[in-house]
C-alpha positions as CSV (number, residue, x, y, z in Angstrom):
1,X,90.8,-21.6,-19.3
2,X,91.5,-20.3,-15.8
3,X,91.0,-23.4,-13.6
4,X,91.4,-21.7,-10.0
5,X,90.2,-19.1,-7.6
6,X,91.0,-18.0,-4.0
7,X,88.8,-19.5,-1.3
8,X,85.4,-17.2,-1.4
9,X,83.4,-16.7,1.5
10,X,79.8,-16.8,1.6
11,X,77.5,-15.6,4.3
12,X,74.5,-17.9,5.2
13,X,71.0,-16.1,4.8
14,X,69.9,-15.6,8.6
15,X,66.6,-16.5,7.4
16,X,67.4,-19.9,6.1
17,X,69.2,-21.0,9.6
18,X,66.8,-22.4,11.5
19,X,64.5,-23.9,8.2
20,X,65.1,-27.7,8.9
21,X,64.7,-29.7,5.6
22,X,62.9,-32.8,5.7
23,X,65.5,-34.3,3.5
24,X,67.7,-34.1,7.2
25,X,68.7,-37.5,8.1
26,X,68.6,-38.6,11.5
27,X,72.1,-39.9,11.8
28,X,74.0,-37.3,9.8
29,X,74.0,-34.0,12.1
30,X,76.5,-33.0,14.1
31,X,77.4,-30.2,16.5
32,X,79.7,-27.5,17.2
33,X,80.8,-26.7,20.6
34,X,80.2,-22.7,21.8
35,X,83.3,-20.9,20.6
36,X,84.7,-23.2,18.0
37,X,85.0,-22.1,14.3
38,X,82.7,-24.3,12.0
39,X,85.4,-24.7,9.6
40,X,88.0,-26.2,12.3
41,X,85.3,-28.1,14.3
42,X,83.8,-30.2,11.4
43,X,86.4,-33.0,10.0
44,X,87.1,-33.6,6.7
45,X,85.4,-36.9,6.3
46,X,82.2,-35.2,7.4
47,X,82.6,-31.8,5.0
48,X,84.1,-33.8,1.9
49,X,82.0,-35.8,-0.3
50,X,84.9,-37.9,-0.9
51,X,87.0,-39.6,1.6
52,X,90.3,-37.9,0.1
53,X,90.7,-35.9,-3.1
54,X,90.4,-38.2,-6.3
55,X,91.6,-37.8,-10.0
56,X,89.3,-35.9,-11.4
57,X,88.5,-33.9,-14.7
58,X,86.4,-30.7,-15.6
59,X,85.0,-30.9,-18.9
60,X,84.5,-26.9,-20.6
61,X,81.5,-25.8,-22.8
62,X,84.4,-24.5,-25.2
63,X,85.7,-28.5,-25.3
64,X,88.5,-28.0,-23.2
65,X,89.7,-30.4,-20.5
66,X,91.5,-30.1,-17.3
67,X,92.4,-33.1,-14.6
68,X,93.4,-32.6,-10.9
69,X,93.2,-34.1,-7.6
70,X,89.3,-33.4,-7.0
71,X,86.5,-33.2,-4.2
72,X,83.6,-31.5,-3.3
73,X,83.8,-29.5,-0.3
74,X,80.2,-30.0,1.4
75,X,80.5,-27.0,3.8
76,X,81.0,-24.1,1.7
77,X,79.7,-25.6,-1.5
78,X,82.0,-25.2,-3.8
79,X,84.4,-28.0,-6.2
80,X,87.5,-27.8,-5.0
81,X,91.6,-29.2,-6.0
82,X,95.1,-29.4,-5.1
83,X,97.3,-27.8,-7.1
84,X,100.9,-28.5,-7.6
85,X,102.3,-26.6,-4.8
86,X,99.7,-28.6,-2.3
87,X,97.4,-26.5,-1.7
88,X,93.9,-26.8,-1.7
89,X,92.3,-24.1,-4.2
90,X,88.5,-23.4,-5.3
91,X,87.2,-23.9,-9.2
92,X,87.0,-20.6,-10.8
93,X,84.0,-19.8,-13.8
94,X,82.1,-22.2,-12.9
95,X,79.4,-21.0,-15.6
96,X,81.9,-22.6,-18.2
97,X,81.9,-25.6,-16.6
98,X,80.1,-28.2,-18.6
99,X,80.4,-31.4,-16.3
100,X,83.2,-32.7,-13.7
101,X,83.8,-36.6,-13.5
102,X,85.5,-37.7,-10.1
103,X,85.7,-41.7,-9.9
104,X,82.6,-43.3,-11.4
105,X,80.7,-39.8,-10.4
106,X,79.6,-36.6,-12.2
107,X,78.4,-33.3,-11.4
108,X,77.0,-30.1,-12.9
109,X,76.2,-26.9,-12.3
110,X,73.7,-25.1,-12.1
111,X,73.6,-22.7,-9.3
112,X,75.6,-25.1,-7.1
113,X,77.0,-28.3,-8.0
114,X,74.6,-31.1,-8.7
115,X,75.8,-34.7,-8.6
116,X,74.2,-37.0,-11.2
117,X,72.3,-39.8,-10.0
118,X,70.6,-41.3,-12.6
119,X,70.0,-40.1,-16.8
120,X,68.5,-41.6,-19.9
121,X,67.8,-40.3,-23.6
122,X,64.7,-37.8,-22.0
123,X,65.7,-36.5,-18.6
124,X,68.5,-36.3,-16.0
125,X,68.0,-37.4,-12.2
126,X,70.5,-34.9,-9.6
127,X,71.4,-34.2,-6.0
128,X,72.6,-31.5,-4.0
129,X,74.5,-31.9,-1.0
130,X,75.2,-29.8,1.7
131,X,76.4,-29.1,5.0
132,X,73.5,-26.8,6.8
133,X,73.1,-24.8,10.5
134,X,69.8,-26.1,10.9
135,X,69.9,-24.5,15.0
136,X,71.6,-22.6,17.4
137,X,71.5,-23.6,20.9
138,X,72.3,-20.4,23.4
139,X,73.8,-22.0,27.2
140,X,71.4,-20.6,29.3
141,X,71.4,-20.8,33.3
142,X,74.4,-24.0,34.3
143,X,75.8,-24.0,31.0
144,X,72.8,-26.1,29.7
145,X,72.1,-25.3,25.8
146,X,68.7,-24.1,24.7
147,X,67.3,-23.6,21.3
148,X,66.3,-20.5,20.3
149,X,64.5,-19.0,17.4
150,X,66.2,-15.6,17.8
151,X,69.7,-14.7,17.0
152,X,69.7,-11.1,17.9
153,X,72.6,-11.8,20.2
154,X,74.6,-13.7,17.5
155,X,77.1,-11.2,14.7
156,X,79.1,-13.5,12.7
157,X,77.3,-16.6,12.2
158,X,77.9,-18.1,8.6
159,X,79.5,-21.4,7.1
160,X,82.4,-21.9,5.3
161,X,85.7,-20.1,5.1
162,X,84.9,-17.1,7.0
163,X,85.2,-16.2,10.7
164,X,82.6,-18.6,12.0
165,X,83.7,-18.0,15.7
166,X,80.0,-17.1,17.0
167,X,79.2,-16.0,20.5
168,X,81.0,-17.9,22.7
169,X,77.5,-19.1,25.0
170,X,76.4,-21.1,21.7
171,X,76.3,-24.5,20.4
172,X,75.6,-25.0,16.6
173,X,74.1,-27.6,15.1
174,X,75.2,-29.0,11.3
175,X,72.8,-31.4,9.3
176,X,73.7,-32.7,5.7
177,X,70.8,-31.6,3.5
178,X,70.1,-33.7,0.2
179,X,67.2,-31.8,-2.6
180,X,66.9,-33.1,-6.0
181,X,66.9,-31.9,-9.4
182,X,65.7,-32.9,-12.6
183,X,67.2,-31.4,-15.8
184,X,67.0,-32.1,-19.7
185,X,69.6,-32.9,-22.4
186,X,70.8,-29.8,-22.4
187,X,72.0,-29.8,-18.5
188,X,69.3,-27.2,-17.4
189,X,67.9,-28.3,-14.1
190,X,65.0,-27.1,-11.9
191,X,63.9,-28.6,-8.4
192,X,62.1,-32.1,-8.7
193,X,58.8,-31.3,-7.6
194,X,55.6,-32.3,-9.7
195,X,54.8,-29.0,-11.0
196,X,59.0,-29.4,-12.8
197,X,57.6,-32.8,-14.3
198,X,54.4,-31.8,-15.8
199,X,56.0,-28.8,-17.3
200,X,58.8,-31.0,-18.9
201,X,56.6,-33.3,-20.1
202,X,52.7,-31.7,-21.0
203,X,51.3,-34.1,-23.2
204,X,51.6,-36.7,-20.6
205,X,50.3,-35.3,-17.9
206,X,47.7,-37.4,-17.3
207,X,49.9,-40.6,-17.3
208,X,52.4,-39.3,-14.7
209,X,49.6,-37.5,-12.5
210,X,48.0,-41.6,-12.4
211,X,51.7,-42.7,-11.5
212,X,52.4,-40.3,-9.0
213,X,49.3,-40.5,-7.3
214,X,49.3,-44.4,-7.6
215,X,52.9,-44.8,-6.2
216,X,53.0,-42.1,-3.6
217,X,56.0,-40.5,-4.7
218,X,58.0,-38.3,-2.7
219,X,60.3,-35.7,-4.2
220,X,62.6,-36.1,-1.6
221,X,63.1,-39.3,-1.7
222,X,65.6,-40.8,-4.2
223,X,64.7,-44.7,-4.8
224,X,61.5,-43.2,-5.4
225,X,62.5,-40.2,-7.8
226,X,64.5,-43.7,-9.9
227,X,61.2,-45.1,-10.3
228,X,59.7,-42.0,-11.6
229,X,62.7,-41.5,-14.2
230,X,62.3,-45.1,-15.1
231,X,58.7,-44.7,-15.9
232,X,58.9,-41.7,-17.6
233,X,61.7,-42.9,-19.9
234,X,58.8,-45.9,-20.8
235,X,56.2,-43.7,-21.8
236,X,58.3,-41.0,-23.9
């Protein structure tokens, strides 16, 4: 089972740049300075979701097994190891991948890597995490930076391992975006949201539409998306 790929690069949808989630927290944005290249201005302790590349091992659908030095590079989004010779290398397939276990952690995917937060017999709990431009701040008059909502004047901006070096008049600001999944025994996931729940779960939608509504939930909120797994597994 091939294990590894070259780096990929993927392009950010210029739509989605300036979309700031509410998931955003205050304390976790960061920005990069006019002319710097995102992928040499963030550190690694910010991009990785690890503070150094742990044991790890990928689990197959076709019950194969493979362990390496692991983490999960937050930036560009994709699982990534160091191979023998040093160097750090992307997974390849991931649609074979049935779960990865780094530490006490473990991730799927499913259009992205999801890390598992919390499971029982019914249902599973997951996050994604990511590194997003959430603005772009042009130096206007004095070198002062602006936000702007148009980025006519900007060619290259994207994330990852591409050329990231934007116009050098602009200031870019990161944010570490959190969304959460819910998925069934058989690893398929869709976005938490109540609409996800009822459909997973019809014949009780009048129990969980009293819970919801009597403990305010919020579907971005994950001590609050616990509670709801824990009173799901209760009533099914």
């Amino acid at each position: 089972m091939p294990l590894l790929k070259k780096m990929k690069f993927i392009p950010l949808a210029i739509c989605s740049l300036f979309s700031f989630a509410h998931s955003f927290a205050q304390s976790e944005k960061w920005t990069v300075k006019a002319g710097d290249e995102i992928k040499d201005a963030v550190s690694a302790d910010i991009k990785y979701r690890y503070p150094t590349f742990a044991t790890g091992t990928v689990y197959f659908k076709d019950g194969t097994s493979s362990s390496a030095l692991l983490d999960f590079n937050l930036l560009n989004e994709e699982m990534q190891f160091i191979n023998p010779n040093g160097d750090t290398l992307s997974l390849a397939n991931e649609a074979t991948i049935k779960y990865i276990t780094i530490n006490n952690d473990s991730f799927y995917y499913a259009k992205g890597y999801l890390e598992l937060v919390s499971a029982n017999s019914f249902m599973k709990l997951a996050k994604k995490q990511r590194l997003k431009i959430g603005d772009v701040k042009r130096l206007g008059g004095y070198d002062q930076p602006s936000s702007t909502s148009a980025i006519t004047s900007y060619s290259s901006l994207s994330v990852g391992n591409q050329v990231t070096k934007i116009n050098q008049r602009a200031d870019i600001l990161l944010a570490k975006e959190t969304t959460f999944y819910i998925g069934d025994n058989y690893n398929s996931f869709v976005a938490s949201t109540k609409r996800n729940i009822i459909k997973m779960f019809p014949r009780k939608e009048s129990e969980i539409d009293h819970f919801l509504n009597e403990n305010k939930i919020r579907f971005n909120n994950q001590d609050d998306l616990i509670k709801l797994v824990t009173f799901l597994q209760k009533i099914l």
